[in-house]
C-alpha positions as CSV (number, residue, x, y, z in Angstrom):
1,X,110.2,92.5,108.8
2,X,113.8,91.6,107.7
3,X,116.2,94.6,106.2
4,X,117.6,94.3,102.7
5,X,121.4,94.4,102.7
6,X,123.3,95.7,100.0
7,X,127.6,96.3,99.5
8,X,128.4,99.0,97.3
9,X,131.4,99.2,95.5
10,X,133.1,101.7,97.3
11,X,132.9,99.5,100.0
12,X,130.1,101.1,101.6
13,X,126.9,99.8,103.0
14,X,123.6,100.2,102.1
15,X,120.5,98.5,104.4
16,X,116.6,99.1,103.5
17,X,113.6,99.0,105.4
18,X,110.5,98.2,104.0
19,X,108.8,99.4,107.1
20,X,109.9,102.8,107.4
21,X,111.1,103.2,103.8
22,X,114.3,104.0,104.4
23,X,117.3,103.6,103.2
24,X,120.6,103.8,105.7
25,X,124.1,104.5,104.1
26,X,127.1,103.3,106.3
27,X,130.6,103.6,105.2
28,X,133.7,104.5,107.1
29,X,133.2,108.5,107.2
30,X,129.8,108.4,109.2
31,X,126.1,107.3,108.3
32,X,123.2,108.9,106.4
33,X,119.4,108.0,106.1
34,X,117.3,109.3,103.4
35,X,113.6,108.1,102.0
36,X,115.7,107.6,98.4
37,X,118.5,105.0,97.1
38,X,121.7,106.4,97.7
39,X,123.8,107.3,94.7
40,X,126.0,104.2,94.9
41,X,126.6,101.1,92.9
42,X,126.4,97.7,94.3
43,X,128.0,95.1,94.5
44,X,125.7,91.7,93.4
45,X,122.4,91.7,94.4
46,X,121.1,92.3,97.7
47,X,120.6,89.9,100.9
48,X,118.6,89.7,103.6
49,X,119.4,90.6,107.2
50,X,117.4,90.4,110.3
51,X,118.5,93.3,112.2
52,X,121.7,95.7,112.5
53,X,123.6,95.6,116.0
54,X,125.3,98.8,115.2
55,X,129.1,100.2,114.4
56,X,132.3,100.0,116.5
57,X,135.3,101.7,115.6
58,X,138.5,99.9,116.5
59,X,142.1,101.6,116.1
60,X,142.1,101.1,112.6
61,X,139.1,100.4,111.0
62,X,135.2,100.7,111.7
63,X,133.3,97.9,111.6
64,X,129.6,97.3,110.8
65,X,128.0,94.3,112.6
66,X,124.4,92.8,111.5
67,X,122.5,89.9,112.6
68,X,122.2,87.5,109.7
69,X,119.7,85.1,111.4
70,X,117.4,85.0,113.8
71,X,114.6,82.2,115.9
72,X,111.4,83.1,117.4
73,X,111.5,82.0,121.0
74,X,108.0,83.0,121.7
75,X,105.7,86.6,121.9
76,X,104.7,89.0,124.2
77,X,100.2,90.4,123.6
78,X,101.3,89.1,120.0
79,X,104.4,90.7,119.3
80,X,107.5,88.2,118.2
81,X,110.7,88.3,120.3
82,X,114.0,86.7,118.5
83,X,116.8,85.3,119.2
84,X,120.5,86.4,117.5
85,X,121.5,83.3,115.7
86,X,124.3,84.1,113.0
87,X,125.9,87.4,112.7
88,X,128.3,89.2,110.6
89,X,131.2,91.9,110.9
90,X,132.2,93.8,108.0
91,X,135.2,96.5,107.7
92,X,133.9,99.6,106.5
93,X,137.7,100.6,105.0
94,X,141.0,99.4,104.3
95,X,140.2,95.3,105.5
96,X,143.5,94.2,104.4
97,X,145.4,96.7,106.7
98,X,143.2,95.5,109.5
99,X,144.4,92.1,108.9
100,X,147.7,92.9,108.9
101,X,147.6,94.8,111.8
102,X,147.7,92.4,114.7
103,X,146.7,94.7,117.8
104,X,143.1,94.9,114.9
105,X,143.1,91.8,114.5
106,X,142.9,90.9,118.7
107,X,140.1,93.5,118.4
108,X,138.2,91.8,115.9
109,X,138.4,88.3,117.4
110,X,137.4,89.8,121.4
111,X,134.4,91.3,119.1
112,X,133.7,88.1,117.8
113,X,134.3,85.9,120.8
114,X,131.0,88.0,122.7
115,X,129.1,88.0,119.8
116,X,129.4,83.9,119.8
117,X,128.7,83.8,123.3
118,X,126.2,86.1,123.8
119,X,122.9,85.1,124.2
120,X,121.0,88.4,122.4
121,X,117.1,88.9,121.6
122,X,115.2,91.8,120.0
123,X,111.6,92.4,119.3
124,X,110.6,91.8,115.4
125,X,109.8,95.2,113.8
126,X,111.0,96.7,117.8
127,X,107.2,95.9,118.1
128,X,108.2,95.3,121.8
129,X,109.9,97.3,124.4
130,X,112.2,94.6,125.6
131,X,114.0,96.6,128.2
132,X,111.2,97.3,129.7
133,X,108.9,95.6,132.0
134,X,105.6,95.1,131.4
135,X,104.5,97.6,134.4
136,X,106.7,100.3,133.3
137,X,105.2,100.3,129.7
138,X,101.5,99.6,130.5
139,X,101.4,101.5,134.0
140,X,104.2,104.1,134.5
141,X,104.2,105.4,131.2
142,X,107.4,104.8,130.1
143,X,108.2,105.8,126.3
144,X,111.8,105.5,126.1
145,X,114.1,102.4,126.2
146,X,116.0,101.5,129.7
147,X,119.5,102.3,128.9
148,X,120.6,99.7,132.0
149,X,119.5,96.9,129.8
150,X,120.2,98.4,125.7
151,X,122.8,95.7,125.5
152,X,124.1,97.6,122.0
153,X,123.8,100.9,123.3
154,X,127.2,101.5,122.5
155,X,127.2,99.9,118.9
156,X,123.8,101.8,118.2
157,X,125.3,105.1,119.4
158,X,126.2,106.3,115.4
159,X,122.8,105.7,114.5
160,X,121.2,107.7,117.2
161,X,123.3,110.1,116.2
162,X,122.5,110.3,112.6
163,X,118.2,109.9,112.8
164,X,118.6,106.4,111.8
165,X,116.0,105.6,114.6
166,X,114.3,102.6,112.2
167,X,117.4,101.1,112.0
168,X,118.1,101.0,115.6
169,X,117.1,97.7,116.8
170,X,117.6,97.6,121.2
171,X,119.3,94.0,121.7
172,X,118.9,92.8,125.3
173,X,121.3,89.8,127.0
174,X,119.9,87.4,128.7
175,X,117.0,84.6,127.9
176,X,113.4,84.8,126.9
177,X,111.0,81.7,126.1
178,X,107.7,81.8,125.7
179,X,104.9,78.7,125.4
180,X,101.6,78.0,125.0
181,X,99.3,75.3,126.9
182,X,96.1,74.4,127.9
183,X,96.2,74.2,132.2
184,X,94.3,70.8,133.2
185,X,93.7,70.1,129.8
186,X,91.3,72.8,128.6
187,X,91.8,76.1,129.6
188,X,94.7,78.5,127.4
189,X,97.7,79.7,129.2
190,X,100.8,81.2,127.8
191,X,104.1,81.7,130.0
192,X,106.7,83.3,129.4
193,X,110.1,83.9,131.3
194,X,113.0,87.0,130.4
195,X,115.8,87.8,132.2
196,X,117.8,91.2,131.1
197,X,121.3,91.7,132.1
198,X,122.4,95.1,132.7
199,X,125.8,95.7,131.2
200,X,127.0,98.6,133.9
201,X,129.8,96.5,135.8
202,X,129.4,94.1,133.9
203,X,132.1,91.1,132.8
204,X,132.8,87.7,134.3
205,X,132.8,86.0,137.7
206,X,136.0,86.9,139.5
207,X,136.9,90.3,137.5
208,X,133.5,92.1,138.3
209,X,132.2,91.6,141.6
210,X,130.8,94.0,143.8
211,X,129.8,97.6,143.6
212,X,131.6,100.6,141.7
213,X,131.3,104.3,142.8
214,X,128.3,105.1,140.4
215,X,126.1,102.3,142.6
216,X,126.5,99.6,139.6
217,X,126.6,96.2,141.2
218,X,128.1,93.4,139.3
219,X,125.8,90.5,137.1
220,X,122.5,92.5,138.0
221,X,119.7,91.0,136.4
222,X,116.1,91.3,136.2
223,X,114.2,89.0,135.4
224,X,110.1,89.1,134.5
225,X,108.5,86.0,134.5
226,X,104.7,86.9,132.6
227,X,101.7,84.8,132.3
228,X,98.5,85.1,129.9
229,X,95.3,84.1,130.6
230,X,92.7,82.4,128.2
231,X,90.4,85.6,128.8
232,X,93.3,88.1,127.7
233,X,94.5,88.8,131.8
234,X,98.7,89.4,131.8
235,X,100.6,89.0,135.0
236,X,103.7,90.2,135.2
237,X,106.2,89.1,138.3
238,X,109.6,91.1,138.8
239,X,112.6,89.8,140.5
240,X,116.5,91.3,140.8
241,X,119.6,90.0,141.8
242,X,123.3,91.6,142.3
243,X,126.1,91.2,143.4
244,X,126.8,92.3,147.2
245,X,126.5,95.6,147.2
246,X,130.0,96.6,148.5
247,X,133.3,96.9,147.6
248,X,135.1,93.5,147.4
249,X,136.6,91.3,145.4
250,X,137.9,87.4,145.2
251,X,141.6,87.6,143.4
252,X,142.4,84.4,141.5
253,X,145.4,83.0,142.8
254,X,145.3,79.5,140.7
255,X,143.9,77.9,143.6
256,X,140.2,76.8,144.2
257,X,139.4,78.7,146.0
258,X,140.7,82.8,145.6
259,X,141.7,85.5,147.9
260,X,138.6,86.7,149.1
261,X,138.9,90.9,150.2
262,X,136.9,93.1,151.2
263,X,138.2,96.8,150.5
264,X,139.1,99.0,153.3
265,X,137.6,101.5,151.0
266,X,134.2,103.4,152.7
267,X,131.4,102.1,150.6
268,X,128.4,104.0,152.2
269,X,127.9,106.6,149.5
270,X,127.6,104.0,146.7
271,X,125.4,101.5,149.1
272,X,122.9,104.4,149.5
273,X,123.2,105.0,145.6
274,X,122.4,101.5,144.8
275,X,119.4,101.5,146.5
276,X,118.4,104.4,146.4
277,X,118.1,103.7,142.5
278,X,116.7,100.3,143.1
279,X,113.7,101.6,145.3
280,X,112.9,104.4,142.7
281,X,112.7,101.8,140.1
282,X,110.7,99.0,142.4
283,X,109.2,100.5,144.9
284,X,110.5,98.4,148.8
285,X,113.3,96.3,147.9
286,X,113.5,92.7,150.2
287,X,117.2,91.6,149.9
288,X,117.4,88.2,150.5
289,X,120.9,87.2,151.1
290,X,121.9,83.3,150.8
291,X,125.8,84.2,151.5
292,X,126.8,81.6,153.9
293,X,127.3,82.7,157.6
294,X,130.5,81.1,158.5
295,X,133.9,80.3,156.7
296,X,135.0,81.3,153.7
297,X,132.0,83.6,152.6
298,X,131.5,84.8,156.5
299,X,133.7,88.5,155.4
300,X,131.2,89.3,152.8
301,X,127.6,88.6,154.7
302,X,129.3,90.9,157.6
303,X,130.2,93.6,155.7
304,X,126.8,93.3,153.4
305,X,124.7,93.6,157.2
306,X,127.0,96.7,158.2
307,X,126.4,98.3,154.5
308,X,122.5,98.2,155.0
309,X,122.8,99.1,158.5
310,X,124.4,102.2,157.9
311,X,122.0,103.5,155.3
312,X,120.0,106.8,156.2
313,X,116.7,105.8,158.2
314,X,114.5,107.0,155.6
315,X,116.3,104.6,152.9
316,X,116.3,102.2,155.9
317,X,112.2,102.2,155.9
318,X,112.1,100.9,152.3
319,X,115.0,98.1,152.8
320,X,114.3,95.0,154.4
321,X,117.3,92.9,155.0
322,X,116.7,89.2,155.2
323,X,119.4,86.3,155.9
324,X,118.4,83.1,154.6
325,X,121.4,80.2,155.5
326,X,120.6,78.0,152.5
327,X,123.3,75.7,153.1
328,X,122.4,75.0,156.5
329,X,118.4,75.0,156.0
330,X,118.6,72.7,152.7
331,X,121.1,70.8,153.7
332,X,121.0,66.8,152.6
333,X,119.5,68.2,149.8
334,X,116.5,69.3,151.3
335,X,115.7,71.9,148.9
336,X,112.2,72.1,149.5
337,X,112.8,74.0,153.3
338,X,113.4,77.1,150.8
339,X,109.9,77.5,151.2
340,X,110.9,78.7,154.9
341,X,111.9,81.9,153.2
342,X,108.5,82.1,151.9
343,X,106.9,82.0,155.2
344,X,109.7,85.0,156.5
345,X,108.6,87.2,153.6
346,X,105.1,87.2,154.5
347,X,105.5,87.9,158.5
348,X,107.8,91.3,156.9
349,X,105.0,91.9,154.3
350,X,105.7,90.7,151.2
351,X,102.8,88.3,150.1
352,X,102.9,86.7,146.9
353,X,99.7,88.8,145.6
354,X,102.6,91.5,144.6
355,X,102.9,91.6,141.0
356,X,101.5,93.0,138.1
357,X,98.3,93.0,136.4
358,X,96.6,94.1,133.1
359,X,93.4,93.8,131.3
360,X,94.2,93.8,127.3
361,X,90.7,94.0,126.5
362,X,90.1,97.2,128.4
363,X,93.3,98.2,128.3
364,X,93.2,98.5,132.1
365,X,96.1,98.6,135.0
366,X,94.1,96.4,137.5
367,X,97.2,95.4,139.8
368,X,100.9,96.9,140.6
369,X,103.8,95.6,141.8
370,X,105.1,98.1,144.3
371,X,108.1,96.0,146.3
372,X,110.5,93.7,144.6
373,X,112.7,90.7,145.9
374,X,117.1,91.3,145.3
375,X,118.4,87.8,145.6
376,X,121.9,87.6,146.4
377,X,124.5,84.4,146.8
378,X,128.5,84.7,145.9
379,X,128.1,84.6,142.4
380,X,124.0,85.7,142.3
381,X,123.4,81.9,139.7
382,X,123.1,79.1,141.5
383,X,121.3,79.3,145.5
384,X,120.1,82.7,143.9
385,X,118.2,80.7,141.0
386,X,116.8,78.3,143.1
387,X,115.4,80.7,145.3
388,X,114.0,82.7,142.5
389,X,112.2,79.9,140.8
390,X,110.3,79.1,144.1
391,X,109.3,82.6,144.4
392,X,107.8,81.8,140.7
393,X,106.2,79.6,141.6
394,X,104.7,80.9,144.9
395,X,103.5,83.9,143.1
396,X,102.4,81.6,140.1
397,X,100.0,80.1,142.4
398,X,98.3,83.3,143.4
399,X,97.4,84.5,140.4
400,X,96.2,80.8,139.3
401,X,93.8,81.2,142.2
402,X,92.8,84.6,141.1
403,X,91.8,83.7,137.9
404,X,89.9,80.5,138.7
405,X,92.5,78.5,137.7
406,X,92.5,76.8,140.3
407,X,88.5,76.8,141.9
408,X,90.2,75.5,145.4
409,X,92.2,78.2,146.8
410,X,95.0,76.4,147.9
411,X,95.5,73.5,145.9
412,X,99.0,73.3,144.8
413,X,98.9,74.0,140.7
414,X,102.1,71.7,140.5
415,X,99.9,68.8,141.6
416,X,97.1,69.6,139.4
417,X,98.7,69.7,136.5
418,X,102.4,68.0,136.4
419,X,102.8,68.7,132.6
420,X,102.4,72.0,133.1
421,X,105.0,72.1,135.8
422,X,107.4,70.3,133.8
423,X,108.2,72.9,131.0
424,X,108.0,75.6,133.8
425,X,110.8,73.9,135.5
426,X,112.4,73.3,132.6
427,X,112.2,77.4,132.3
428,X,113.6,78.1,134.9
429,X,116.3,75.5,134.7
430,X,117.0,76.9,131.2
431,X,117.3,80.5,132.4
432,X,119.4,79.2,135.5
433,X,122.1,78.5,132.6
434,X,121.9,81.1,130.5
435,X,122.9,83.6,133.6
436,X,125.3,81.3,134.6
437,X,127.3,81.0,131.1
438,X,127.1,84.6,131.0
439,X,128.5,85.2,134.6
440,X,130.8,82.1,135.3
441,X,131.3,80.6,131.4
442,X,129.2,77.4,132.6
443,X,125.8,76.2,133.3
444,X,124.3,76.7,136.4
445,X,125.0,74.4,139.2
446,X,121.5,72.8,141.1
447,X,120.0,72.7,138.1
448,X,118.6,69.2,138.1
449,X,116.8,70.5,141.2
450,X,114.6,73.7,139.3
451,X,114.5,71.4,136.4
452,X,112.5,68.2,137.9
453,X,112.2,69.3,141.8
454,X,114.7,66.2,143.1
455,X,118.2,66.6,143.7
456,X,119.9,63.5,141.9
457,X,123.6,62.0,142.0
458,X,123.9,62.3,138.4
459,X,122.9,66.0,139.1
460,X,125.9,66.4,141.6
461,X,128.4,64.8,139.1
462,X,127.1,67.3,136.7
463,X,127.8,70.3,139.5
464,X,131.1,68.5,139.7
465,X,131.7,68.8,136.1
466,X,130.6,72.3,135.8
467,X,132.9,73.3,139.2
468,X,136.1,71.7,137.3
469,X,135.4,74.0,134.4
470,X,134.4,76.7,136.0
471,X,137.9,76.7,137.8
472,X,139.4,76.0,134.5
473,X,138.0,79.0,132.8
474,X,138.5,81.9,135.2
475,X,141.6,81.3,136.0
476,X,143.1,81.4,132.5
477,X,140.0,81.8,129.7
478,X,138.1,85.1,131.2
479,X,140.8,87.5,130.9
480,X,139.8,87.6,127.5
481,X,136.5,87.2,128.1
482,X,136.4,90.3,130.4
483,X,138.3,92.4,127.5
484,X,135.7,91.2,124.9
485,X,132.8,92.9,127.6
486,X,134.7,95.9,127.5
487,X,135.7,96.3,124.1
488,X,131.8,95.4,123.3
489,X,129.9,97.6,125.8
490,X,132.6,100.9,124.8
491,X,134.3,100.4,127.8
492,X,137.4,100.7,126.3
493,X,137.6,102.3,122.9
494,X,140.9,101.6,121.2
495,X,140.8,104.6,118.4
496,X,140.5,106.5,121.7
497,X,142.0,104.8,124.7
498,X,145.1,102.4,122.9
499,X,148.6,104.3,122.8
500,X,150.3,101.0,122.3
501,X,149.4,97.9,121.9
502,X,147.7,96.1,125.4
503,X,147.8,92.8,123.9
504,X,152.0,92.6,124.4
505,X,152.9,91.0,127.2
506,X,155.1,92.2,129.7
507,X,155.7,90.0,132.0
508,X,159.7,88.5,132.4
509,X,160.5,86.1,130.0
510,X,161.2,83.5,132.9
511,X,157.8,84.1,133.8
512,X,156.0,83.5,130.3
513,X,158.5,80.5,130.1
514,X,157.7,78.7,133.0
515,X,154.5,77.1,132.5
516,X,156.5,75.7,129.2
517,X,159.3,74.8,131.0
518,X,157.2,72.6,133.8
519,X,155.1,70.7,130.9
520,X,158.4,69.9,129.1
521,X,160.2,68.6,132.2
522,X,156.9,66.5,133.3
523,X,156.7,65.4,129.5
524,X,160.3,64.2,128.9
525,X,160.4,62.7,132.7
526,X,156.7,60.6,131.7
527,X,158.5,59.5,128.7
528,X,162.0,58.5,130.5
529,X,160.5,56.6,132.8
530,X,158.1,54.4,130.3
531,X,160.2,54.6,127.7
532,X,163.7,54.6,129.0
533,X,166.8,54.5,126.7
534,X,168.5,51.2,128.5
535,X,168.2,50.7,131.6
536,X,165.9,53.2,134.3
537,X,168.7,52.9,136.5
538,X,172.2,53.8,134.5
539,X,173.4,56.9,135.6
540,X,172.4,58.5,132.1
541,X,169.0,58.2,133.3
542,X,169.0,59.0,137.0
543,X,170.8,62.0,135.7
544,X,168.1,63.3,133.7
545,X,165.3,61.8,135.4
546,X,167.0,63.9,138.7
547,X,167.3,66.9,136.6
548,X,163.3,66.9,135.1
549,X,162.1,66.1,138.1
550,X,164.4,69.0,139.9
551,X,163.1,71.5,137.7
552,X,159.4,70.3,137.1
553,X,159.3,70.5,141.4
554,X,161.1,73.8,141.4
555,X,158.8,76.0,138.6
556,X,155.7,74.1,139.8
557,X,156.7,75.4,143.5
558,X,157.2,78.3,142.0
559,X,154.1,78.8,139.6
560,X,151.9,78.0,143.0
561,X,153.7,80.3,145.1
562,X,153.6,83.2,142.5
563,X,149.8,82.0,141.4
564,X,149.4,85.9,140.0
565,X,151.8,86.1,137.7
566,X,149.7,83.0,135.9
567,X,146.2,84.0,136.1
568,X,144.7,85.3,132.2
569,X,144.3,89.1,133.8
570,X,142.4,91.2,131.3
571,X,144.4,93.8,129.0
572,X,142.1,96.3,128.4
573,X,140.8,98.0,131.7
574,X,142.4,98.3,135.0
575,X,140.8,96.3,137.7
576,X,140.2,98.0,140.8
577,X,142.0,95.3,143.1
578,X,144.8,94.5,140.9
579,X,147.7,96.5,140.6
580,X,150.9,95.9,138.1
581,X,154.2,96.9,139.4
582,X,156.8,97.3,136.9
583,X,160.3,95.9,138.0
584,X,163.9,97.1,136.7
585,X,167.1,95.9,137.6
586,X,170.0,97.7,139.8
587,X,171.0,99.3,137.5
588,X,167.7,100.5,135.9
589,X,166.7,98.2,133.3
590,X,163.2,96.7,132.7
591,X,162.3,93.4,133.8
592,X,158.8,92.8,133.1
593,X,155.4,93.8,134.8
594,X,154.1,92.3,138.5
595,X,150.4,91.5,139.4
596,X,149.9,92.3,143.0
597,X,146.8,93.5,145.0
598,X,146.1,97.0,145.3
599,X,146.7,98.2,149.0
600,X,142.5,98.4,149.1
601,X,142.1,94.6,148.9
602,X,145.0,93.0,150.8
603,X,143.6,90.0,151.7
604,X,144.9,87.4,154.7
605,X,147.1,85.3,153.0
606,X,150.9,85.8,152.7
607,X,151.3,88.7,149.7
608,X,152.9,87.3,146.3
């Protein structure tokens, strides 16, 4: 049921819900809730919102942020889950100061820049616990939302505060889709598939990776994929991925490929935190790591085995490690030899009759899930989301067979009924994406695999695209995308945590110049020599022609040798590998700012 939405004259809000008859009363001091209009006079009549995201104070100003549109993308036992489609920010004070104000105004856009890209759902009426799995609700009990995955936790922290519990609408990022068919033709299925990203350690690709000292891996996901049968049976089928569970980072330098470090820091103690959470919440974690096993990515597979080998032996008992060398066993595109992993979970004992399983008409637990699979690549998208959509589809097939789907135990459900398997790929395909965009800033890579089952050239030209743009992006786009995280998950808090302004840039003025300096040279030097003024070879021209050419060679030299200094580093919290040196002059004055690795992370390569 939608809110009414009303602007008072003092500038204040006013939002009502018909469902719990209440009225909420935001303005700039604080909010109150009470069962009767409050005394205020608005402005126009009232609109219509779908759901209110919560408050964020800025330096300034606080700011109130709704959701002004919404899509069903499907329901869980009936109840309708949406999709954030429009939104809208309002000041609740002086908006013409904030305006004015430019460090405000960087705020504002960062807040609107991850409300744009964000991909947010919520349950209609919070008729559904979306932060919760299905087990956790049905057979553990569980009453209150999962923090890990309360995507506005921080926004909806005012409300808590003031009782305004109706008004409090738990927002998880990820994907959920759900659809309805009839299997061979004639018997009702519905499938759904969510994924919910938890937003501890979390950012974008290359400024969040790893583990912190809490045990909060980065771009950790879970993700649910739930199946209903014609005679009201729900399956439920958990899967996690995360980042290595380590500390270690890969520093953009502006080339393709980063520094890759691994911290001489000790990371035992938040290892053994990680998992110790992760088997409390699943039961026997399988990690199944795809990291390749030579090269570039060798570093981080060693020091993930020497993490897990070092946990305590009664930790040890409820961790199985498993390496799977996807790039070697599906190479040629052989994707299908994934299915080699299958057959290495069930010698180590996980089968694919582990998941979840409820009776709606009895209201009966009649299965648990009591182990879990962790997926891991370098990035935890695109290896990771292939393998995750096989084990799907492996699990799919059990409980097809358990429910007489299928009457020949064994018979591949794919086979049986190819429709069926199309929008499930399709699924999983469109799932594959929306972790990637979140994580990287780009669709997945591989997905013309999980979305038809063939690897295809136009497929690998797409993967070619996406690899061009991903480069593109984290090397000078995510530094603001990193500070729009933080700024959105109360990371950083700027009436708390800004002294001066971190949006100024401090870096010498021959340094922000350059990149100018080198597109002007290579501009005028195209130009000369298309274009020239007489002839190419007067000494007029070979004079300038010399001197572009000098310094577009020089700075460009320059810019690759000194690729730090370049990358878009976020502004608004410290990363743990990066360090900025300030640097003065002889005689003490201030230069500008340096980017250099902190002495945890030196990496190989010749230091900037």
């Amino acid at each position: 049921m939608s809110l009414t939405h009303f602007v008072s004259a003092d500038g204040s809000h006013v939002l009502f819900s018909p469902r719990a008859n209440q009225y909420l009363l935001v303005n700039s001091e604080g909010t109150s809730v009470s069962t009767s209009s409050p005394d205020v006079a608005a402005k126009g009549s009232g609109s219509t919102v779908s759901a209110v995201l919560g408050t964020i104070r800025f330096k300034i100003n606080k700011y109130l942020v709704l959701v002004t549109k919404h899509e069903i993308t499907g329901s869980i036992m009936g109840k309708k889950i949406a999709k954030v489609v429009s939104h809208k920010v309002y000041p609740l004070g002086n908006e013409s100061l904030s305006k004015k104000d430019a460090e405000e105004s960087n705020y504002l856009s960062l807040l609107e820049q991850h409300l744009n890209s964000a991909s947010l759902f919520f349950s209609i009426d919070n008729a559904y616990d979306l932060t919760n799995s299905l087990q956790r609700q049905l057979a553990n009990g569980v009453k209150t939302y999962d923090t890990r995955f309360f995507w506005n936790h921080y926004l909806s922290e005012e409300l808590v505060a003031a009782g305004a519990n109706a008004f409090v609408t738990p927002t998880i990022y990820g994907y959920f889709e759900e659809h309805s068919t009839e299997f061979k033709g004639h018997q009702k299925l519905d499938f759904a598939l969510l994924t919910r990203r938890a937003w501890a350690r979390a950012g974008t690709r290359y400024f969040r990776r790893g583990i912190d000292e809490h045990g909060n891996v980065a771009n950790f996901n879970e993700t649910e994929q739930i199946v209903t049968t014609s005679n009201n049976k729900i399956f439920s089928f958990l899967q996690t991925r995360g980042s290595v569970p380590v500390y270690w980072s890969e520093i953009n330098d502006l080339k393709y490929k980063p520094n890759l470090a691994i911290s001489s820091r000790p990371s035992q103690d938040a290892t053994a935190k990680h998992f110790e959470e992760q088997v409390k919440l699943y039961g026997e974690n399988y990690l199944v790591n795809l990291v390749n096993q030579s090269g570039y990515e060798k570093p981080v597979k060693d020091a993930y085995e020497e993490a897990v080998r070092t946990l305590s032996p009664s930790l040890a008992e409820k961790v199985k490690y498993i390496y799977f060398d996807f790039h070697h066993e599906c190479s040629k595109m052989r994707w299908d030899r994934v299915k080699l992993l299958l057959d290495h979970l069930t010698q180590i004992g996980f089968t694919n009759d582990n998941f979840f399983a409820y009776d709606i008409n009895s209201n009966t637990v009649t299965h648990v899930q009591d182990k879990v699979v962790r997926t891991n690549c370098m990035d935890c998208l695109d290896r990771t989301n292939v393998v995750q959509s096989m084990l799907g589809r492996w699990v799919l097939q059990k409980q097809l067979e358990v429910t007489n789907y299928l009457t020949t135990p064994g018979q591949a459900w794919e086979i049986i009924d190819p429709s069926f398997n199309l929008f499930f790929q399709s699924f999983w395909a469109d799932n594959a994406d929306a972790v990637s965009c979140a994580y990287s800033g780009t669709g997945a890579l591989k997905t013309d695999y999980t979305r038809t089952g063939k690897r295809t050239k136009m497929g690998a030209l797409q993967d070619l695209n996406n690899s061009i743009t991903r480069y593109y992006l984290n090397n000078l786009r995510d530094g603001h995308r990193q500070d729009a995280y933080d700024l959105f998950l109360g990371n950083y808090r700027p009436f708390r945590d800004s002294r001066q302004s971190p949006f100024v840039d401090k870096r010498s003025p021959y340094i922000q110049l350059l990149p100018y300096i080198i597109g002007a040279s290579f501009f005028v030097l195209l130009s000369l020599l298309i274009y020239p003024s007489g002839s190419l070879l007067s000494w007029k021209n070979i004079l300038i022609v010399s001197g572009c050419l000098y310094l577009f060679l020089k700075n460009t030299t320059y810019l690759i040798k000194n690729g730090y200094q370049f990358v878009d580093w976020p502004r608004l919290v410290p990363l743990d590998f990066l360090k900025r040196t300030e640097e003065f002059t002889p005689d003490g004055k201030f230069v500008g700012i340096k980017y250099e690795e902190h002495e945890n992370y030196k990496t190989s390569k010749k230091q900037i």
